[in-house]
N, C-alpha and C positions, 0 to 999 in steps of 0.2 A: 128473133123473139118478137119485135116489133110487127112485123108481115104476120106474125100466128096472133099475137093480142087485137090487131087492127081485122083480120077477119073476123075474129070471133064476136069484137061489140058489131060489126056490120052485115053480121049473119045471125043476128038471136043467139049463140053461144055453139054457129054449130058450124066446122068446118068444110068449107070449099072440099071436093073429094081427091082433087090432085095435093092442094096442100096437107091433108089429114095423108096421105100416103108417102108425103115428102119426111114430114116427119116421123112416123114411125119410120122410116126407113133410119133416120138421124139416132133413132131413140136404140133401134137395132145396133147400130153403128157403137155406141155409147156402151151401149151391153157387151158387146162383143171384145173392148179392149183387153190388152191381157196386160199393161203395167199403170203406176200411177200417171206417171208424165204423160201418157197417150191419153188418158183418163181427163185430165186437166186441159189438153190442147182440144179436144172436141169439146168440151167446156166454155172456150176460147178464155184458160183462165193462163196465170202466169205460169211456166212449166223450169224455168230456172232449178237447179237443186237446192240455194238456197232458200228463195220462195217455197219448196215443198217442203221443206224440213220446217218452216215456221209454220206450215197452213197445217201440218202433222200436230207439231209441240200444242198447238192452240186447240185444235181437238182434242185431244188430251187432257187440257187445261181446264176446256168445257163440261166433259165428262165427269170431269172428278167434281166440278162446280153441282153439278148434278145429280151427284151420288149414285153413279152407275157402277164406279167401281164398289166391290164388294170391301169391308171390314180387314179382312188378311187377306188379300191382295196386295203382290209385288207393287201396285201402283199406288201404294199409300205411301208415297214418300210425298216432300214437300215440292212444289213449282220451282225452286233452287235447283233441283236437278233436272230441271229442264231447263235451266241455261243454254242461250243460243250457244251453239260451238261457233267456231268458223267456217264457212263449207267452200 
């Protein structure tokens, strides 16, 4: 991410054409996962399953913060039940 922010202040905001092709191919790569953990490793983010189970509950947590979920939605229960388990 550093290499793509540092060309783009040293190019007026417009990518090198090997780097602008590097990354779509990254961003390809990203689209194309087919589970979360692969999802999160090309992210270069934690892929642990207990790490995913809390980066999950905490979406959740945001969502309803938000009032995405609807009124009678299964999801109106309280963040009590989204207690860490043990994973």
């Amino acid at each position: 991410m550093n290499k793509l922010s540092t060309s783009l202040d040293s190019n007026h905001g417009c990518l090198d054409f090997k780097l602008e092709n590097e990354f779509q191919q990254n961003i390809f790569g990203v689209v194309k996962t087919e589970n979360m953990k692969e999802y999160l490793q090309k992210l270069g983010l934690e892929t642990s399953d207990k790490a995913i189970y809390e980066r999950l509950v905490q979406s959740v947590k945001n969502s309803r913060a938000r009032g995405y979920h609807g009124k009678d939605d299964l999801a109106q229960h309280g963040d009590s039940d989204l207690d860490p388990v043990h994973v």
